[in-house]
C-alpha positions as CSV (number, residue, x, y, z in Angstrom):
1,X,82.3,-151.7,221.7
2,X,80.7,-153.1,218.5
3,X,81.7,-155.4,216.1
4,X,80.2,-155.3,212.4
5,X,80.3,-158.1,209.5
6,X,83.6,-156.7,208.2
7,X,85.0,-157.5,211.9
8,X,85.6,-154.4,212.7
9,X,84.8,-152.8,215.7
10,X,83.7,-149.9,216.5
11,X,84.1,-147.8,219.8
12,X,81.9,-145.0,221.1
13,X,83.3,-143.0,224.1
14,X,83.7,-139.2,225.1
15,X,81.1,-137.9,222.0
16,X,83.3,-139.8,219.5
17,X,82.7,-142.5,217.4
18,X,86.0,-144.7,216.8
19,X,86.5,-147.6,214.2
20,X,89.1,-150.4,215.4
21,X,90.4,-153.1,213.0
22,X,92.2,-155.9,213.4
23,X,95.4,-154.9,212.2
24,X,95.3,-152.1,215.4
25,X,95.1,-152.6,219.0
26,X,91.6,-151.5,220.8
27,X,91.5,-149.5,223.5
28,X,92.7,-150.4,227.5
29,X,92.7,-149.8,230.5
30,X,96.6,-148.2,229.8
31,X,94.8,-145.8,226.8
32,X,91.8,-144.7,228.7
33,X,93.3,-143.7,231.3
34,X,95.9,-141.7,229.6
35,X,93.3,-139.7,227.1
36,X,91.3,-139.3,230.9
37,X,94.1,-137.2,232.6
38,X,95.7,-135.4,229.5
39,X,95.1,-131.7,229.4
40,X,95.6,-130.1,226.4
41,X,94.6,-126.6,225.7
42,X,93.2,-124.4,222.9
43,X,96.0,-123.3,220.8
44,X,98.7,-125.7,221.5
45,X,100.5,-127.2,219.0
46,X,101.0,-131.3,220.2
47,X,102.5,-134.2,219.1
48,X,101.3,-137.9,219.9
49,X,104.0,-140.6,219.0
50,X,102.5,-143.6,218.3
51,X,99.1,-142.4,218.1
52,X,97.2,-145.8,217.3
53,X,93.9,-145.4,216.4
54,X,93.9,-141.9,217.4
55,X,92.2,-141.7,220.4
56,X,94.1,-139.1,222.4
57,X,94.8,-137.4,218.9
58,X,91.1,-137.1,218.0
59,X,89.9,-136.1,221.6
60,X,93.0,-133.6,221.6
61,X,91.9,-132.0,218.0
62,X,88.2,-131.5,219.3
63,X,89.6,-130.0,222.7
64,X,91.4,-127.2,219.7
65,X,94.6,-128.4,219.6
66,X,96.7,-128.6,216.3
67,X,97.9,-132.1,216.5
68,X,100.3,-134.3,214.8
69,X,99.8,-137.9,215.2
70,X,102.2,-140.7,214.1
71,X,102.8,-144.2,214.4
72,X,105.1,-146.9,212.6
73,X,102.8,-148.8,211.0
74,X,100.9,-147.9,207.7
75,X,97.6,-149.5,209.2
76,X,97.4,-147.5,212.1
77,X,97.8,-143.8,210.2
78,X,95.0,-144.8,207.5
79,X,93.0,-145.5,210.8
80,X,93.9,-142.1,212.5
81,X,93.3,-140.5,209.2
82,X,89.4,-142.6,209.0
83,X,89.0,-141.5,212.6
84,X,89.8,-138.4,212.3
85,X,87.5,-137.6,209.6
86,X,84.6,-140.1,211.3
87,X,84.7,-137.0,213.9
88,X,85.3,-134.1,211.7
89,X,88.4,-133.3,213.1
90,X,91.5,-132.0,211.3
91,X,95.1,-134.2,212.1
92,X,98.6,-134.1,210.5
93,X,98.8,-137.5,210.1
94,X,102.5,-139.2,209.1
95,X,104.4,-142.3,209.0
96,X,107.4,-143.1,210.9
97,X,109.2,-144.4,213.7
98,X,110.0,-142.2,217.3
99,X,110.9,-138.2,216.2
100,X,111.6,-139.1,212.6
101,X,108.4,-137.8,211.0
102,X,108.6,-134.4,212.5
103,X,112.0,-133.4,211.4
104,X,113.2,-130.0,213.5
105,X,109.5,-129.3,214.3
106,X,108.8,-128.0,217.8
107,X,105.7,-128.8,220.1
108,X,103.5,-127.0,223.3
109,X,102.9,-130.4,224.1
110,X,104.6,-134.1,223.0
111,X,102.5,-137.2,224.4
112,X,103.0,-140.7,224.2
113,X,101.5,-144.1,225.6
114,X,104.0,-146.4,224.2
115,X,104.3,-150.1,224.5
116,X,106.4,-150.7,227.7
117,X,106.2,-154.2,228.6
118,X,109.7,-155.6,229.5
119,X,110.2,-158.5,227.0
120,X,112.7,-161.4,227.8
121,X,115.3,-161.6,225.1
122,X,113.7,-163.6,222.6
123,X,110.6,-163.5,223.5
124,X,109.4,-160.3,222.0
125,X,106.0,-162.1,220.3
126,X,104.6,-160.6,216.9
127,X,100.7,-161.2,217.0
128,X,98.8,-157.5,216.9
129,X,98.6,-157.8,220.7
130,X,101.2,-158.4,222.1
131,X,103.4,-156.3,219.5
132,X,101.7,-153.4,220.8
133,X,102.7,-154.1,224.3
134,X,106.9,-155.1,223.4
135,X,109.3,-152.6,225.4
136,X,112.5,-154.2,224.7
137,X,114.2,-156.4,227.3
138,X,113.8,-153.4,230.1
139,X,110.5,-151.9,229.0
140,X,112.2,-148.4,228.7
141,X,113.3,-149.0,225.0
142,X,110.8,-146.5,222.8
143,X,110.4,-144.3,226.0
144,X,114.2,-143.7,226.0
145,X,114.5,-142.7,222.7
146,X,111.6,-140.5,222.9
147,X,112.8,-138.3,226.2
148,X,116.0,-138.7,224.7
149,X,114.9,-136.6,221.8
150,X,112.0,-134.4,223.7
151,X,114.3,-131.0,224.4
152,X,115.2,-130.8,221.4
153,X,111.1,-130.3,220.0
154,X,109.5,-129.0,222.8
155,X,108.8,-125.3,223.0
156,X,110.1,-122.8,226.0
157,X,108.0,-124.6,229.1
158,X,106.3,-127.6,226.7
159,X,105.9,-130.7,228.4
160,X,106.4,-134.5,227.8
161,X,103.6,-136.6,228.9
162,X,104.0,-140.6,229.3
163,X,102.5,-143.3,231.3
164,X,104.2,-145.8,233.0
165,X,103.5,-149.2,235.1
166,X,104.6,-148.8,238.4
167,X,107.3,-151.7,237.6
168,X,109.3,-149.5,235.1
169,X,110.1,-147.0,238.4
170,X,109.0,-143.6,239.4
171,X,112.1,-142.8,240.5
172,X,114.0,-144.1,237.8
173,X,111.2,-142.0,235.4
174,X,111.8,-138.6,237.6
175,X,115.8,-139.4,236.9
176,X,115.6,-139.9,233.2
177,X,113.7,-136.7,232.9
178,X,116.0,-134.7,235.2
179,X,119.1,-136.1,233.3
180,X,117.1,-135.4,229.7
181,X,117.0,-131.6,231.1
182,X,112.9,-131.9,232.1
183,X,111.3,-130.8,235.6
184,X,109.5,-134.4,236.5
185,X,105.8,-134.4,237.8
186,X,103.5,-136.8,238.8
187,X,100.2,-135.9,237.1
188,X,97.7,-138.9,237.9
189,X,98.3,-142.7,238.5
190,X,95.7,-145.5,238.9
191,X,95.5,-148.8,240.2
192,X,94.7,-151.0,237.3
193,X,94.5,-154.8,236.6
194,X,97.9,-156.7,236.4
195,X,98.6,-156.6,232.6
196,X,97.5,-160.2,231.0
197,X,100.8,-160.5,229.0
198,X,102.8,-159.4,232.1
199,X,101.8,-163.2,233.7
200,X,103.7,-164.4,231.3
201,X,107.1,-162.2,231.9
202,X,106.2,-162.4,235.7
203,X,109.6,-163.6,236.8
204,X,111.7,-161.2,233.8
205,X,109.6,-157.8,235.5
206,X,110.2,-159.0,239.3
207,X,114.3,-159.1,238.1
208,X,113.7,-155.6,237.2
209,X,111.2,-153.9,239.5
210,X,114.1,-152.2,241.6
211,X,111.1,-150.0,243.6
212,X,109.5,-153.4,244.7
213,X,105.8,-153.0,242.9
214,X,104.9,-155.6,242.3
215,X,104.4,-158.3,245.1
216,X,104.6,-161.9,246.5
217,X,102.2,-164.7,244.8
218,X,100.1,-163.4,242.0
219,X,99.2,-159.9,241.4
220,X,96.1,-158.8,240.4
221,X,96.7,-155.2,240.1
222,X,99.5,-153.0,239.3
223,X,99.7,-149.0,239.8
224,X,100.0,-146.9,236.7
225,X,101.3,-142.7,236.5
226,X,100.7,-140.5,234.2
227,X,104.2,-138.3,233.8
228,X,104.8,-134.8,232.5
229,X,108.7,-133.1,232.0
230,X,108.4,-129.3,231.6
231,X,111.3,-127.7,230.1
232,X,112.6,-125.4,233.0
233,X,111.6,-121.9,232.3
């Protein structure tokens, strides 16, 4: 990355060319590693809820996709919108919390990497970072409402793709996409660093890590999977 006098900065990676300002967060480990192990095909029609800076959405539109890409905050669409034309892409960029910008629409393909950090009650900070990272007091909060919602805009045998720290539960994942009516797979996981903000929540996500991830003492890593529903044919 590089930073300019406006203090903005700017990231190259994949062929594109990606401005970052302050207002939205740049990219991680958690983003990098879900834009790495999305496949998205020529043709589909895909949706990425809170798109960010438009990293997957960009990388998606090059790969032929016709992509929508939202996100609740006003900053972050401009920046899609700047990216998106910085690469000579096409996106249908909207405003909007969850499945609200997309009305009825349908989807081949609905991604999301959305925060998921399990926030003590009251504790939920505001600053750009950590905002980003806020999952409600379980971590499942936006990723409920968004399999919640996925049958009902995904296209005979579209999929649901979502990332998840190990922490949140793979089994509990697999269950929430079986109960939301989606055939659960495991597409990719990685062992990554132990999130930053998560030393701070260390006792809050060991009350809640039911699969026992995350260890004794300090942890410097932490697994992450990439998951995908399919609606059953």
């Amino acid at each position: 990355m590089e930073s300019n006098d406006a203090g903005v900065l700017t990231f190259a990676w994949r062929g594109c060319l990606f401005r970052v300002p302050d207002q939205v967060q740049a990219p991680k480990a958690g983003s990098l590693f879900f834009c790495r192990n999305l496949v998205v095909r020529p043709g589909e029609r895909m949706l990425e809820i809170g798109a960010g800076l438009g990293l997957a959405a960009v990388l998606a539109a090059r790969s032929g996709a016709r992509v929508v890409a939202t996100d609740i905050l006003p900053e972050a669409v401009e920046v899609i919108r700047a990216n998106a034309a910085l690469n000579g892409v096409v996106l249908d960029t909207r405003l909007g919390d969850c499945w609200a910008p997309v009305g009825d629409d349908r989807f081949d393909l609905v991604c999301t990497n959305p925060p998921q950090m399990p926030t003590p009650s009251g504790r939920a900070r505001r600053d750009a970072t950590a905002a980003a990272d806020n999952g409600g007091v379980d971590g499942w909060e936006i990723l409920d409402r968004v399999i919640g919602g996925a049958r009902a805009h995904l296209q005979p045998r579209g999929r649901l793709v979502f990332t998840i720290f190990a922490f949140l539960g793979l089994k509990r994942a697999c269950a929430k996409l079986e109960a939301a009516g989606l055939e659960p797979t495991v597409v990719a996981s990685e062992i990554q660093s132990f999130p930053r903000i998560g030393y701070e929540r260390l006792e809050h996500i060991r009350s809640l890590d039911t699969e026992a991830t995350v260890g004794g003492g300090t942890p410097a890593t932490i697994e992450r999977f990439m998951i995908q529903g399919t609606v059953p044919a």
